[in-house]
VEXMINU-572945 format. One record per residue (C-alpha): residue in one letter; z, x, y. Coordinates in steps of 0.5 Angstrom, whole numbers, padded with zeros to 4 digits, always signed. Example, Ala and Ser with C-alpha at 12.3 -4.5 7.8 and 13.67 -1.06 7.14 Angstrom:
VEXMINU-572945
A+0016+0025-0009 S+0014+0027-0002 
//
This chain:
VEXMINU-572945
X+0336+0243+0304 X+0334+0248+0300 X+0332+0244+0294 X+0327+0240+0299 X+0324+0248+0301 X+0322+0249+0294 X+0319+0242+0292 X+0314+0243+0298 X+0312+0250+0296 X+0310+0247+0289 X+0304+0247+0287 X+0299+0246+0281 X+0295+0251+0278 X+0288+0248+0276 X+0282+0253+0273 X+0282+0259+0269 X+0284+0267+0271 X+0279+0272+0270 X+0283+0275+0264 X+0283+0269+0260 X+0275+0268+0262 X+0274+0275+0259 X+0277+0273+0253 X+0273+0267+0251 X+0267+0271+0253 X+0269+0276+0248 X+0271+0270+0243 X+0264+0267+0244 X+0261+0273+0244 X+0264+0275+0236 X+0262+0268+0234 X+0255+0269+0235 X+0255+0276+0232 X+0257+0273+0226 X+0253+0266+0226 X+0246+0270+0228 X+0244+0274+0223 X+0247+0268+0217 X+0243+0264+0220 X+0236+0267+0218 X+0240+0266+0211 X+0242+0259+0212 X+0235+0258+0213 X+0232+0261+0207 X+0237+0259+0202 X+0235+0252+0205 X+0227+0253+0203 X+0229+0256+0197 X+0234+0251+0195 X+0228+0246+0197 X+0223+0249+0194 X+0227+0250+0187 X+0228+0241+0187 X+0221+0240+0189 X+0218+0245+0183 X+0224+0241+0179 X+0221+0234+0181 X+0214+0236+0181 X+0215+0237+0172 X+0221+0231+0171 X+0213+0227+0175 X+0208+0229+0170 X+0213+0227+0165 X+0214+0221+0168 X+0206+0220+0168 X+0205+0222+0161 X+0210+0216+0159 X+0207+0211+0163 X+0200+0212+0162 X+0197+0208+0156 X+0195+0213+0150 X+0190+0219+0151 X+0192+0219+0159 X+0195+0225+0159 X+0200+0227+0166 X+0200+0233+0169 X+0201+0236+0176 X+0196+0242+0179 X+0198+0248+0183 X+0194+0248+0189 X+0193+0253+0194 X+0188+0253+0200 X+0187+0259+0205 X+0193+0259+0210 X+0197+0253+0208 X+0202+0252+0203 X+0203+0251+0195 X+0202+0243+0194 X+0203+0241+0187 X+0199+0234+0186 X+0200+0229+0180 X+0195+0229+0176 X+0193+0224+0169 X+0187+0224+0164 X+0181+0220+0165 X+0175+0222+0159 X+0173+0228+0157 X+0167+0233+0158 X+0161+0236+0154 X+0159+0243+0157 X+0155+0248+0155 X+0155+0255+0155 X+0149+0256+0159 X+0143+0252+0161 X+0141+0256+0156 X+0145+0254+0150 X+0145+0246+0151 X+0146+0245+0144 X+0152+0243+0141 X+0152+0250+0137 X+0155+0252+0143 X+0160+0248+0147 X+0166+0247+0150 X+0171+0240+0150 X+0174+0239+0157 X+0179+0235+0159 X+0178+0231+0166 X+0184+0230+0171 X+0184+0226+0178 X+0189+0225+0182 X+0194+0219+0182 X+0192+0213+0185 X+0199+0213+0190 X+0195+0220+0192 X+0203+0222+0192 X+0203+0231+0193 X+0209+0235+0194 X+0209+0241+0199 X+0212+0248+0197 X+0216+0250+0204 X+0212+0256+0208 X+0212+0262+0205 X+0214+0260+0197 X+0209+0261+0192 X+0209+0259+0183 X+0204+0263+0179 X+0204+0261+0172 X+0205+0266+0166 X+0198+0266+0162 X+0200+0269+0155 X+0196+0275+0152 X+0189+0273+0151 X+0190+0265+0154 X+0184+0267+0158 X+0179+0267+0154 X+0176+0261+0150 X+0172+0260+0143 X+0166+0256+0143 X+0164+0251+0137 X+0160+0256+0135 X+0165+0262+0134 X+0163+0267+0140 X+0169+0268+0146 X+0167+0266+0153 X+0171+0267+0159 X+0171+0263+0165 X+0178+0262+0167 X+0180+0267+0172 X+0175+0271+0173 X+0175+0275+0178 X+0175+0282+0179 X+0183+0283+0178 X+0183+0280+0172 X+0176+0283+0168 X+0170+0278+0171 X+0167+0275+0165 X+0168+0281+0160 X+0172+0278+0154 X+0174+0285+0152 X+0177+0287+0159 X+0184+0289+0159 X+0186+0286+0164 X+0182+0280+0160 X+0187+0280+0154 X+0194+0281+0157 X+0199+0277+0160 X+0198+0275+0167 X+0203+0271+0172 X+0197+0268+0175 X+0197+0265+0182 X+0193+0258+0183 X+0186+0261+0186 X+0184+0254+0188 X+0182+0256+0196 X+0178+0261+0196 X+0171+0260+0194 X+0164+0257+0198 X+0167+0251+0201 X+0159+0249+0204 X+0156+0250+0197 X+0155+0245+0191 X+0156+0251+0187 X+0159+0257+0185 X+0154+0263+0186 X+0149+0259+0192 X+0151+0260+0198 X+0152+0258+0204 X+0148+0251+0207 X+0145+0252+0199 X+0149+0245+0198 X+0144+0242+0193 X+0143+0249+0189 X+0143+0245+0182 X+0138+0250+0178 X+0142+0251+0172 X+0147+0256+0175 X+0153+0256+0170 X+0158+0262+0174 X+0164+0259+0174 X+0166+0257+0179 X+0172+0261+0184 X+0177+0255+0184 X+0182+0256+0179 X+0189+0254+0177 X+0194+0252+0172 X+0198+0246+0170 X+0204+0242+0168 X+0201+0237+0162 X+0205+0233+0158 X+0202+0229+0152 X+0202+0220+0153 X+0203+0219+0146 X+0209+0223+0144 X+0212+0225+0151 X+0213+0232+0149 X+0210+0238+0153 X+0202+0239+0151 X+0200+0243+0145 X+0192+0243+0147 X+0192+0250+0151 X+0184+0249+0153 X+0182+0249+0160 X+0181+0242+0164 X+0177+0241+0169 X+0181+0237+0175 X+0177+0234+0181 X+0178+0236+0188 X+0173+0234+0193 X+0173+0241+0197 X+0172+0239+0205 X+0166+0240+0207 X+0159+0237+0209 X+0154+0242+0207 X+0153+0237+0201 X+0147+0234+0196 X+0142+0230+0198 X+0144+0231+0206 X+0148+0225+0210 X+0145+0220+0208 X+0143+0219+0201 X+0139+0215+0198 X+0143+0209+0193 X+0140+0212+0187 X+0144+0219+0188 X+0149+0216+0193 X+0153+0215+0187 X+0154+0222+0184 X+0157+0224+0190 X+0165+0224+0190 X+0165+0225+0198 X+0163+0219+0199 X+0167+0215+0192 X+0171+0210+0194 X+0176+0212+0188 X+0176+0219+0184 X+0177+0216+0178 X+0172+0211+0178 X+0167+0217+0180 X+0169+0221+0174 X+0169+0216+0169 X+0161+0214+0172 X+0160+0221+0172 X+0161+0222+0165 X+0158+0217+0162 X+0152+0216+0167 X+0146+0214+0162 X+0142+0218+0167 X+0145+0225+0165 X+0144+0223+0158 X+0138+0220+0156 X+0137+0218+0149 X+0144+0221+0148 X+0141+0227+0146 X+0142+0235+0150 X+0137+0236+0155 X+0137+0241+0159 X+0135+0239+0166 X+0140+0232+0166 X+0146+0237+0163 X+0145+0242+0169 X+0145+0237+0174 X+0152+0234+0171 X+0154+0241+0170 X+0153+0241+0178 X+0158+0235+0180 X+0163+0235+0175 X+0163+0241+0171 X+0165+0248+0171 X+0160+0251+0176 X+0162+0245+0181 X+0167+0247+0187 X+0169+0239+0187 X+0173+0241+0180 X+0179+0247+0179 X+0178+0250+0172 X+0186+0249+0170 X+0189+0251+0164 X+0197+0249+0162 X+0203+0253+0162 X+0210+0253+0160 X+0213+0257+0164 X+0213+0259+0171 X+0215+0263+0177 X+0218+0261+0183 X+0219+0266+0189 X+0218+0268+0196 X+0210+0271+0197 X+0213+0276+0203 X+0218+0279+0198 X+0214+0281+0193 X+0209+0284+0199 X+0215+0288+0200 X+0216+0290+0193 X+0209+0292+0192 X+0210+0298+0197 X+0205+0293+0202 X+0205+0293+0210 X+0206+0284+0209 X+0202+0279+0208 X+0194+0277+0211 X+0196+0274+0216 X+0190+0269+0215 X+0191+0267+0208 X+0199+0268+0208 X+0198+0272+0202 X+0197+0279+0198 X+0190+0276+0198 X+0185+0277+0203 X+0180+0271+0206 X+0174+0269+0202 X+0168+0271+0205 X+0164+0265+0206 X+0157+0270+0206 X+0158+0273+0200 X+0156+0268+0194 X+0158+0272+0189 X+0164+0274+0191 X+0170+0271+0189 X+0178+0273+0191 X+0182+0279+0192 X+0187+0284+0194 X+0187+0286+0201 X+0187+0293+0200 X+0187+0294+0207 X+0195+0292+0206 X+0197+0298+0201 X+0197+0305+0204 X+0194+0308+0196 X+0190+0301+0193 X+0190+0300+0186 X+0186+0294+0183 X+0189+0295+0176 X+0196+0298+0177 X+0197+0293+0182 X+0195+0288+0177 X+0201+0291+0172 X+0207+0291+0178 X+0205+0284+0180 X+0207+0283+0172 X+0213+0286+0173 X+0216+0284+0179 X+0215+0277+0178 X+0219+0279+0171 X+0225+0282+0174 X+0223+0289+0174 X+0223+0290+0181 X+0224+0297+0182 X+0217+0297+0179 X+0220+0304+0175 X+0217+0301+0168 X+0224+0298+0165 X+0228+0291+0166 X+0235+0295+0168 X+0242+0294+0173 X+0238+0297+0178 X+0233+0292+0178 X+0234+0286+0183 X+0230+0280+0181 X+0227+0275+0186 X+0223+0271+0183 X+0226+0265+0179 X+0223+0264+0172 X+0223+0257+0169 X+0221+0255+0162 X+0220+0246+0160 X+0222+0243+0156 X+0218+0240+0151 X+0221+0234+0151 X+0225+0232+0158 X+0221+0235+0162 X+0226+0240+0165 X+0226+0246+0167 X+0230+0251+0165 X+0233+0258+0168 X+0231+0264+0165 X+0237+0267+0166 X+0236+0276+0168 
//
């Protein structure tokens, strides 16, 4: 009797009790303390990583170039940067070489440089940075000035305020610089550097280089090894716009030099350096230089005026905002650069000032040097109280590689 009492009062408790509700909110509530703030630093360390293999793959691909192509066909690959977007690194091979004088004024061949053309390659395979993570190339002392074959020094790689204009003899001009690839910031309705919005067919011998520059990974064909020939190149990236020569509809004879309308880049580049319509009787004439020059040559803006490196500088544009003392990026262009004017012919990029409480064109130029160096405190020497956050890597001649430098 009594057993049966104590079977019918039974019961089974299901649920939890307040107590134990709260000790799994505490628990959970300590789980995400800790997971939230690492995961913004899962997420970084991610793109890091991604944009560590992607610059890594982007040289082991210009070496791979190189072996494949038949003699004189150098590999490379080109940092591009547009306006808002992101670094894209785009496989490159030489396809013929381009005569170009001075100036419409000195079409002799006393005063010429030799350009090496580079178009993409046919699969149009590119590879992306993630957001933010930009490579600048490290330009020597002196890398940005060149010699004619005549003897005298001319400048038209980086020519922007920052880095001197044209003058061969600014400091700026001759020292070392870690240089961003400027292939975005320039008159994108305009043939020509210098002409000016809607003046799409201002071809009447203005030589200014144009505001697309660069730099590339370039490797030789015929042995494999990192390139020994350190003159700039002209790679050719038809700029998106339909402000162009000889309007909409073209007529056939001039259909041809346009490279919108080419059904393949090489094929144009080939035509447009041997085009017998520019040469005439092979002879430099001044007219025929200056429209080729227009199209293909250094004062076209379907052409980046790139020279090649061998070391370069991986790290987070955001990061080196903080470490030159600025408020952030430009919200337009995603970098320490301010957006091109598009009605200002003869301007081409720079610093936002508007970033930095005291702006120093110069001064800034010389800690953007020594931050991408490792001297992040920016007190004028590399010590254990700097923090590095760029990652520089050297190439090897010979594999295409990239080695660390190590800080």
């Amino acid at each position: 009797m009594h057993r049966a009492v104590r079977q019918s009062r039974g019961f089974t408790r299901i649920g939890f009790t307040i107590i134990e509700l709260m000790v799994v909110l505490v628990i959970l509530s300590i789980i995400v303390a800790i997971s939230v703030p690492a995961f913004p630093s899962m997420l970084y360390s991610s793109k890091r990583t991604l944009a560590v293999n992607s610059l890594k793959n982007a040289s082991l691909l210009a070496h791979d170039i190189a072996l494949r192509g038949i003699e004189g066909e150098d590999g490379a690959v080109i940092f591009l940067f547009d306006e808002g977007g992101a670094v894209t690194i785009v496989p490159a091979v030489k396809i013929g070489t381009l005569i170009e004088p001075s100036s419409p004024n000195a079409v002799t061949a006393m005063a010429q440089l030799e350009r090496d053309v580079f178009v993409p390659i046919a699969s149009g395979e590119t590879i992306q940075l993630p957001k933010n993570w930009s490579v600048r190339g490290y330009a020597p002392p002196g890398a940005m000035i060149d010699t004619q074959s005549n003897g005298q020094t001319i400048a038209k790689w980086y020519t922007s305020p920052m880095y001197g204009d044209l003058n061969t003899n600014s400091l700026a001009k001759r020292d070392r610089n870690w240089v961003f690839p400027e292939s975005g910031f320039y008159i994108k309705d305009s043939q020509i550097q210098g002409a000016g919005p809607g003046a799409a067919f201002g071809i009447s011998g203005n030589f200014s280089p144009t505001g697309r520059q660069s730099f590339m990974i370039r490797f030789d064909s015929r042995t494999g090894a990192i390139s020994r020939d350190t003159s700039a190149a002209l790679f050719i990236d038809p700029r998106p716009s339909r402000e162009r020569p000889f309007g909409d509809r073209p007529p056939l004879s001039d259909r041809w030099k346009r490279v919108d309308l080419a059904d393949d880049t090489r094929q144009w580049a080939q035509r447009m350096l041997a085009a017998p319509g520019f040469t005439g009787s092979g002879q430099w004439d001044r007219a025929d230089t200056s429209q080729r020059m227009s199209f293909i040559g250094t004062g076209s803006n379907d052409t980046v005026l790139v020279k090649p490196v061998t070391r370069l500088a991986l790290y987070d544009e955001q990061a080196l905002a903080r470490g030159l003392g600025a408020r952030g990026v430009n919200r337009v262009t995603g970098t320490i650069y301010k957006p091109f004017d598009q009605n200002a012919p003869g301007d081409l990029i720079q610093l936002d000032s508007a970033l930095f409480t005291s702006f120093d064109a110069e001064q800034l130029r010389q800690d953007i040097n020594s931050w991408i160096d490792g001297d992040t405190n920016l007190d004028g020497d590399f010590d254990e109280l700097d923090e590095p956050e760029s990652r520089i890597y050297t190439i090897q001649p010979y594999s295409g590689e990239l080695q660390e430098v190590l800080r």
